[in-house]
Each structure stands twice: as C-alpha cells, then as structure tokens.
C-alpha positions in Angstrom: 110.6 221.5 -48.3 108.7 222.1 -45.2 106.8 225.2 -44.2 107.8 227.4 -40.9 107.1 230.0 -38.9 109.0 233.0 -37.3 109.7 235.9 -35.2 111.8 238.4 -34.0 112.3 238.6 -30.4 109.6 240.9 -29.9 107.4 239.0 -31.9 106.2 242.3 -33.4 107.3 240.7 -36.9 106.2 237.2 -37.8 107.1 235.3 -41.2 106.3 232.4 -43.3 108.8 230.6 -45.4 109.7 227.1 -47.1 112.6 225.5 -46.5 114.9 222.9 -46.9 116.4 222.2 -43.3 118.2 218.8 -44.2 120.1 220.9 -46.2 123.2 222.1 -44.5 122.8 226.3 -43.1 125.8 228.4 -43.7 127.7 229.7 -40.9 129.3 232.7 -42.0 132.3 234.5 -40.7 132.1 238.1 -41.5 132.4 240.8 -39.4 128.2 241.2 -39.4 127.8 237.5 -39.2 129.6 236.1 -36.6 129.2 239.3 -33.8 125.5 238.1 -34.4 126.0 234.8 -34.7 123.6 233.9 -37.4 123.1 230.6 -39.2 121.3 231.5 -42.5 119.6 229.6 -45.2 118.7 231.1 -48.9 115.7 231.0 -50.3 113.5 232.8 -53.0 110.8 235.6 -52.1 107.7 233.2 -53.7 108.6 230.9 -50.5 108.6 233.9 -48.2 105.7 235.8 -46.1 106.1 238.7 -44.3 102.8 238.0 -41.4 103.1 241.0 -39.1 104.8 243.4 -38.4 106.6 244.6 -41.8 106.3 248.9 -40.8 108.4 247.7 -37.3 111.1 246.5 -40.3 114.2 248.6 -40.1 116.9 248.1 -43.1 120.9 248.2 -42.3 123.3 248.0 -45.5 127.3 247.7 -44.6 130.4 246.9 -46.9 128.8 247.0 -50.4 125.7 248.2 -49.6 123.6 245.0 -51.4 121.7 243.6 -49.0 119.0 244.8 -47.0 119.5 243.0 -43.4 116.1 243.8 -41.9 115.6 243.9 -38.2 113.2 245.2 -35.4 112.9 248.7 -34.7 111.9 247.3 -31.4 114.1 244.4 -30.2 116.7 244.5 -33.1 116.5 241.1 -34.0 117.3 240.5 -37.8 114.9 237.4 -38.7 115.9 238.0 -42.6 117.4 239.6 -44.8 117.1 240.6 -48.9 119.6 240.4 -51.6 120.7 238.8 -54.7 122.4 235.6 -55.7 125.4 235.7 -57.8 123.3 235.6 -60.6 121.0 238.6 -59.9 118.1 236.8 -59.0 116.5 237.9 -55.9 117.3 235.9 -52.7 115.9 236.2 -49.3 118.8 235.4 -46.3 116.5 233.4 -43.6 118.3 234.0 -39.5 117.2 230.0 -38.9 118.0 231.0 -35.3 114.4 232.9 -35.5 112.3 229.9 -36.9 109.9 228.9 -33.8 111.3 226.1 -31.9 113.8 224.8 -34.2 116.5 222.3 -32.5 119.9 224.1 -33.8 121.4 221.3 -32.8 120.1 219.2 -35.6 121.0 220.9 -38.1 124.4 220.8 -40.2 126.6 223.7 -40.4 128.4 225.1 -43.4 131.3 227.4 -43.0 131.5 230.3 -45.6 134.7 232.4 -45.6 132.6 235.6 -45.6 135.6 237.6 -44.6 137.6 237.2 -47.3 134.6 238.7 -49.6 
C-alpha cells in the first residue's frame, strides 16, 4: 500500500488515499463508465481523505441508485465515488485517472462486464 494524492480538474477538491496500485484497476464498461472513461480502484473509507474542497462535491446516482459518484460542481470531474461492496460494507470507488502524476500506462487493466449488471 502506498499513500497518494488527488484532484479534480479544478483542483478545488483534493484527497488522500492508500492504495494498492500493483494491483490490477478495473476498467469498467457500463454506460457511466466507459463515456467517462474511468479506471477505478476499491478501497475502504479508513484509507480515504477528503483534503479540500468537500462543499464543491456534487452527488449523481443512476440505474439503482447505490452509489454516490461525486464530482465538481465546478469542473465536473468525478475523482471518487461511495458505495458498498457486495457484502454491505462501505467502499469508496477511487477515478485513478485523478491521482497526481500517475503513469496510466503502468498499470494493469481489468475488464469488468458492468453492462450486463
């Protein structure tokens, strides 16, 4: 686990959170997804910081209305999101794509059939 940083576009919203990034990111294919092209990893809200910027956090809820993606009210990034693993614990969706100068190149991909959910 290693410790990053990041923002939305803006930077109006900054956030800490642990990670595992030799682990593969999941590259999901839903309709929300893939028009915004994110590559997400899962963690757990004690390895997650909201720095700055959480009253520019807008919510947005589609399909089943579970989790929270949150974005900026400014720029309209979505840097995370919150939910629930299968099991009902709570689970916070990391946009990697937002983690200060991370080489998305390096990292491996996972599809996840997301449109068939």
């Amino acid at each position: 686990m290693e410790t990053y940083e990041g923002a939305c576009h803006c930077r109006n919203i900054r956030y800490q959170v642990e990670l595992d990034l030799t682990q593969p990111v999941i590259e999901c294919n839903c309709s929300h997804c893939q028009m915004k092209g994110f590559l997400l990893q899962f963690t757990t809200p004690e390895k997650f910081t909201i720095l700055q910027g959480e009253e520019e956090l807008k919510t947005y809820r589609f399909n089943t209305h579970v989790i929270e993606h949150m974005f900026c009210s400014d720029c309209g990034v979505e840097p995370f999101g919150r939910g629930a693993n299968p099991d009902g614990t709570p689970a916070i969706a990391i946009n990697v794509r937002t983690i200060d100068g991370l080489d998305i190149g390096s990292l491996t991909r996972m599809p996840y059939d997301g449109k068939s959910s």
